[in-house]
N, C-alpha and C positions, 0 to 999 in steps of 0.2 A: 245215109249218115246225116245226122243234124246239121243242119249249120256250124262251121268250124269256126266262125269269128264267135257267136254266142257262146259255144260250147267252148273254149278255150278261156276267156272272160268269167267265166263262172265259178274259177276255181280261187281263192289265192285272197288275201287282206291287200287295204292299201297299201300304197307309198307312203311312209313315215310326215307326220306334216312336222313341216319347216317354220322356224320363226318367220315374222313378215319381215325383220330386216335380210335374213337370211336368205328370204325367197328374191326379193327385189335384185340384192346381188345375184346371186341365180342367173334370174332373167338377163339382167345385164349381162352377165359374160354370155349366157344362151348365143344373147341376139351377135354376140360379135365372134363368138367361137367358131358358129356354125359356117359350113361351107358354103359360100354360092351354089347357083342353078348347077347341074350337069349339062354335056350337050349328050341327048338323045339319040339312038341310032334306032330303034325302034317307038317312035311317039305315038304310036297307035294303042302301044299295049298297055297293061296296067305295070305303072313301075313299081318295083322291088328295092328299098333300100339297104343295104347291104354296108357294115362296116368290118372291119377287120385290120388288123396291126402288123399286117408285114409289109416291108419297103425292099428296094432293091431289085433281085433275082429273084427273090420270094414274092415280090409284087407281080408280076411276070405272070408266075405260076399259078397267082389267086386267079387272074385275071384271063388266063386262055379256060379255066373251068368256069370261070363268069360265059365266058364265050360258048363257050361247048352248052352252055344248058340253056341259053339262048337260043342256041341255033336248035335245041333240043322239040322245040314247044312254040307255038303263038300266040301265046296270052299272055304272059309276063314278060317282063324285060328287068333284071336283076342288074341294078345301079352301082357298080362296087367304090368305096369311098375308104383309102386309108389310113388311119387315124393313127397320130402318134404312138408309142406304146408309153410313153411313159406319162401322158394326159387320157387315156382311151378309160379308162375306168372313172374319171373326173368327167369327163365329155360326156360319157354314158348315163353316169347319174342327174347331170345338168339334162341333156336331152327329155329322160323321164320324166324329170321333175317339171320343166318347162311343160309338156305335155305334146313331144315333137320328138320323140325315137326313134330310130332304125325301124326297120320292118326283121330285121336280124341281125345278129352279128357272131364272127368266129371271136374268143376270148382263150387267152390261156393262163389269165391270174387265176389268184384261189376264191373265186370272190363266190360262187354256186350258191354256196348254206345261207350266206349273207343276205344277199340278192333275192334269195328265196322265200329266207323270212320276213324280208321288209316289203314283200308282195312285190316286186320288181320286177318275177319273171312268170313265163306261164308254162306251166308244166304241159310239157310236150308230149304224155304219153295222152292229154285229151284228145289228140289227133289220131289216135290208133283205136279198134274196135279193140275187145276183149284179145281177142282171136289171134290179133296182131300184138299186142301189148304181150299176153303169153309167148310168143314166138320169138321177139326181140329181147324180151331179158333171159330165155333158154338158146340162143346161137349169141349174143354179143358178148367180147372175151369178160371175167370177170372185173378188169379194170375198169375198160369203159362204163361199165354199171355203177362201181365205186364213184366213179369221178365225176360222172352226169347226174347222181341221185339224191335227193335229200327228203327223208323222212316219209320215204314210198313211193315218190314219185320221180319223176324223169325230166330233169333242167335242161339238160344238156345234152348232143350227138359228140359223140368223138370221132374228129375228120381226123388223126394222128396221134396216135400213143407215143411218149416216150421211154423206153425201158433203158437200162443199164445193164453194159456188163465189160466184160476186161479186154482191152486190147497191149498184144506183147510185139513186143519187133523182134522177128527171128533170128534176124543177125547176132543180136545179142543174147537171145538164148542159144542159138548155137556156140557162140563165142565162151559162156561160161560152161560150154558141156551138158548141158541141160538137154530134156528129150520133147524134139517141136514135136511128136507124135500123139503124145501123152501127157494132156498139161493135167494140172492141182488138181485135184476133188476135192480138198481140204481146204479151209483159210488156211492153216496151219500150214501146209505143204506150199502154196502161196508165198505166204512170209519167207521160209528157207530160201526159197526161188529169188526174191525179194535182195535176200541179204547176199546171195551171189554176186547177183545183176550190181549192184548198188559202188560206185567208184569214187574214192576221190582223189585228190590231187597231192601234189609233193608237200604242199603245206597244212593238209588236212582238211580244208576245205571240202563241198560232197561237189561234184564232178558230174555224179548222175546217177540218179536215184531209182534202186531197181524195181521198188513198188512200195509206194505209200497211201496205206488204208485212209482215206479222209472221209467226212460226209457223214453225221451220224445218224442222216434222216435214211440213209442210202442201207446201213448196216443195220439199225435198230433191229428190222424185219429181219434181217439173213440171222441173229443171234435167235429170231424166236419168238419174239411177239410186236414188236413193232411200240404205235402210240395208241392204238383202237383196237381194242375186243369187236369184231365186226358182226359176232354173230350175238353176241350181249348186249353191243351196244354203249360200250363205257371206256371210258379215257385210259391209258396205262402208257405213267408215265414214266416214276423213278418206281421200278420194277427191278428185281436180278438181272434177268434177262438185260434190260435196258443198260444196267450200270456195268455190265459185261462186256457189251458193243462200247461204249463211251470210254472205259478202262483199257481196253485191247487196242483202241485208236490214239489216247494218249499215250500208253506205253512204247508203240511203235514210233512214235513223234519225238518220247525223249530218247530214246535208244538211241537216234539219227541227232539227236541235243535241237531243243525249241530253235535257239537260238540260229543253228547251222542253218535248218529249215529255213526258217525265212529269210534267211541272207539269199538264200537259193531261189526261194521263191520269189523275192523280188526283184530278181533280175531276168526273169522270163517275161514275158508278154503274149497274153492269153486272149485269144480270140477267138469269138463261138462262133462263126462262120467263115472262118479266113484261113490261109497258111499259117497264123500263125498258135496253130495249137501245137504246145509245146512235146508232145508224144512225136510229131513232125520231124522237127530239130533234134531229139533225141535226148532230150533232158531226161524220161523217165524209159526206161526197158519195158513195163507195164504201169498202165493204168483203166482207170475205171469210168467211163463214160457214155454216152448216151449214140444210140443207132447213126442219127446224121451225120457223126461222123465219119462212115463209111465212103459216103458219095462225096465229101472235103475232103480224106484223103486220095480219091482216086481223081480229085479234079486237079489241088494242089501237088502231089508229091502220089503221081502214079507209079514209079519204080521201086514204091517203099515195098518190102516183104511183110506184111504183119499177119497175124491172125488174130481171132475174139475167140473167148467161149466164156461161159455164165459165171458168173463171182460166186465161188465156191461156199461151202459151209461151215463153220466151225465146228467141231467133235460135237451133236447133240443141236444144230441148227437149222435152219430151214433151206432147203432146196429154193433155186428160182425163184429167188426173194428179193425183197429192195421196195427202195421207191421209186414211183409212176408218177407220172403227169402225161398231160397232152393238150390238143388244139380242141375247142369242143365248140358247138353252135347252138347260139340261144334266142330264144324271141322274147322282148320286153313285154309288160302288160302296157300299152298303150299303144303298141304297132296298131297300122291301121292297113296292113297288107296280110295277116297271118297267113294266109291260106298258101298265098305265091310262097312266102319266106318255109313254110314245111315242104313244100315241093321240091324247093331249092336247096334244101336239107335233105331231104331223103336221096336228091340227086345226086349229092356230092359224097354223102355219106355211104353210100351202096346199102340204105334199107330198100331203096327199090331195086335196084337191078345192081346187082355186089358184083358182076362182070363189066359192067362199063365201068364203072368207079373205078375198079379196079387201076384202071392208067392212069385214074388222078393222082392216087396216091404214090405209083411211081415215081409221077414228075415232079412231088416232094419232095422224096424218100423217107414216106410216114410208113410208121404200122398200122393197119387198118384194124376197123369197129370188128370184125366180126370174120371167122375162119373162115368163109365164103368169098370174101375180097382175097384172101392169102392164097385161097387154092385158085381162084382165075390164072391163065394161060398165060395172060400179058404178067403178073406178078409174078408166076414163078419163073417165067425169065429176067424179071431183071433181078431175083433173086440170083439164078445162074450167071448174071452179070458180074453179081456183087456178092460173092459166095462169103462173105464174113457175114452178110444182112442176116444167114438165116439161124445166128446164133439168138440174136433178140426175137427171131416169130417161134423158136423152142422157147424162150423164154416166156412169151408174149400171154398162153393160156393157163402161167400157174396163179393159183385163187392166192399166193405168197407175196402180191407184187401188191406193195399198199399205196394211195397217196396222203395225202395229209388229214387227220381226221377230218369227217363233216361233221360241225362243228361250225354254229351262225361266226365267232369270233377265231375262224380258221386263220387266217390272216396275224392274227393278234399272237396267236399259238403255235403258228410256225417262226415268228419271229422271234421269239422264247424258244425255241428249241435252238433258233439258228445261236442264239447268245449263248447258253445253256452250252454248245456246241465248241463256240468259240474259246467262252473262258476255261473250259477243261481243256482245250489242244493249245492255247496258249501259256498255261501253266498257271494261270492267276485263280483258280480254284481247282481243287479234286473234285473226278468225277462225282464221287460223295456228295459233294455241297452244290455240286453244276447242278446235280438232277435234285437235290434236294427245294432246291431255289426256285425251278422250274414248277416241282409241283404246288409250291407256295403260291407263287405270281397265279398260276392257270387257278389254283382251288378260291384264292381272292376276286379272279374273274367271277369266277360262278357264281359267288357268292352275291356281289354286288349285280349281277345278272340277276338274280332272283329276288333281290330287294326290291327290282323296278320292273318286275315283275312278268320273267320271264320262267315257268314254271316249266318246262320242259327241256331240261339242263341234263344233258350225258350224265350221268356219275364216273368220278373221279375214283378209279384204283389207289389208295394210297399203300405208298411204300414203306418199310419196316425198317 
């Protein structure tokens, strides 16, 4: 094989140039941003600089696979370094731009299309022959491909998907007579389930809510087509479909009155890795959330009875649908390590050997790149450990599971969706005018996008 520094370098446009006052700032934060020296446990070898944005118990975990793939090899020494999450995308680009980047780094913003197009990252399938590039986009699950890919090529490895689906507390459906054997196929049959579960109190107040549909990024898909025509290629935003999922979300909001909701909601206190996710407490009978919650309930509140199974479909909707995201590994275009940082990738990720990885992803509790990590010996026990996990890996290989369009102003358009979202579940506009506003704002993007002349712009589905 070629040289993988050359061959990796040869793909991709610069980095956007910066004003010269702009740059200077830059530098200056560079210089003070950056971390000091590391201390070395292997100085012999060629280091690997490695960042990523978990802290905690999560940092823990980055860092016994920093270990393991160390101890794996004698030539690299992979430096892991954690970086804020709410600076890591700011840090990132100052590194770039400065001309002093990571060697790698794991990222879970939407940032891929962006980064891509301003030549920022280096498409990673140049490290694969033919032979291998064929074989990794026909065994990796269709998300991973989604989420890693922009405009043919391969940004990203996905070390962890995250999928969605419903978790219910059996008490309480036993409680309203309901059958733990036999949950929904139906949204529809959901909702009834919903309106059982659902209590309040002597003064009318909600007590506890037996299942409230939210998330219209989560449901767009399950109604039917989502934001992205994937195999077209074009935007779809204020579509029937769409205005379907957004109307079905409100209406279940004011049924329960906007107003009740959020007295309700704001007396909980939500945390994505702690006790205190309020499914826990018992605020909701069912809800809708994402896999890691499995292993934070069995750590925080082991005695709880719950089960999952996949968020159902509306009469005429899509099976094992929703939105996706996850952890994915990228290398900058100015690394001066590429070679260790794909070794260090393919390590973690199980394109080389999907059997040892395998226990990485355990000791996250991630779903893995690709059915080979899922079928290893070590995962299907801790699936048998964790027997709700294996609602999300049936979920895990449907082509219905989307994330956020790729799309350079991904970022710009999920946060119009997230508003677009809000002010319809809020009541301060109809779905009507949510989605209609949305497609304004995204079809002004493009517009102005193409003035300055960026000529390779999705087309925008407009709605009737």
């Amino acid at each position: 094989m070629a040289n993988l520094t050359e061959q990796a370098k040869s793909r991709g446009g610069p980095p956007a140039v910066w004003g010269l006052a702009a740059l200077v700032t830059v530098v200056l934060i560079l210089v003070l941003a950056l971390p000091g020296a590391t201390q070395r446990e292997y100085p012999d070898r060629i280091p690997v600089r490695f960042w990523h944005m978990w802290t905690a118990e999560w940092k823990d975990v980055v860092e016994r696979i920093v270990d393991r793939f160390n101890e794996s090899q004698n030539r690299y020494e992979v430096i892991p370094l954690s970086v804020p999450g709410t600076a890591a995308d700011s840090k990132f680009l100052l590194s770039v731009t400065g001309g002093d980047p990571p060697d790698v780094m794991t990222q879970w913003n939407q940032v891929i299309p962006k980064w891509a197009e301003s030549g920022l990252l280096i498409p990673l399938n140049n490290f694969m022959s033919p032979e291998q590039w064929s074989e990794f986009r026909r065994t990796a699950y269709p998300a991973a491909l989604k989420i890693g890919m922009y405009e043919g090529d391969l940004y990203g490895v996905t070390t962890g998907l995250d999928v969605y689906a419903c978790y219910c507390r059996l008490a309480d459906i036993r409680e309203a007579g309901l059958d733990t054997a036999h949950f929904p196929e139906t949204l529809e049959e959901l909702v009834r389930w919903g309106r059982q579960l659902t209590k309040f109190t002597p003064e009318g107040d909600l007590a506890r809510i037996g299942f409230l549909p939210s998330w219209f990024a989560i449901y767009a898909p399950v109604f039917g087509e989502g934001f992205y025509d994937w195999t077209q290629g074009t935007l779809t935003l204020n579509t029937p479909a769409n205005l379907r999922a957004l109307t079905f979300l409100v209406d279940e909001r004011r049924r329960l009155g906007f107003d009740n909701v959020i007295r309700f909601e704001s007396g909980l206190t939500v945390g994505v890795a702690d006790a205190q996710f309020p499914f826990i407490s018992g605020a909701y009978s069912i809800t809708v959330d994402g896999q890691w919650r499995v292993e934070q309930i069995a750590r925080f509140a082991p005695e709880l009875e719950y089960a999952t199974f996949p968020i159902p479909p509306p009469q005429g909707g899509r099976k094992h649908a929703g939105w996706v995201n996850g952890n994915f590994m990228i290398i900058p275009r100015g690394a001066t390590q590429v070679e260790g940082a794909w070794e260090f990738i393919k390590f973690w990720s199980g394109i080389e050997n999907p059997q040892r990885a395998a226990e990485f992803y355990t000791w996250g509790g991630w779903l893995p790149l690709c059915p080979e990590v899922a079928e290893a010996p070590v995962y299907r026990e801790y699936v048998r450990r964790y027997p709700q996990f294996k609602t999300f890996l049936d979920v895990l290989p449907s082509d219905n599971l989307q994330p956020t369009p790729p799309v350079p102003y991904q970022l710009y358009l999920w946060d119009r969706i997230t508003q677009a979202d809000n002010a319809a579940q809020r009541g301060t506009l109809t779905p009507e005018a949510a989605l209609q506003r949305l497609e304004k704002e995204i079809a002004e993007e493009i517009d102005m996008r193409r003035k300055f002349g960026y000529e390779d712009e999705p087309e925008l589905t407009r709605g009737t």
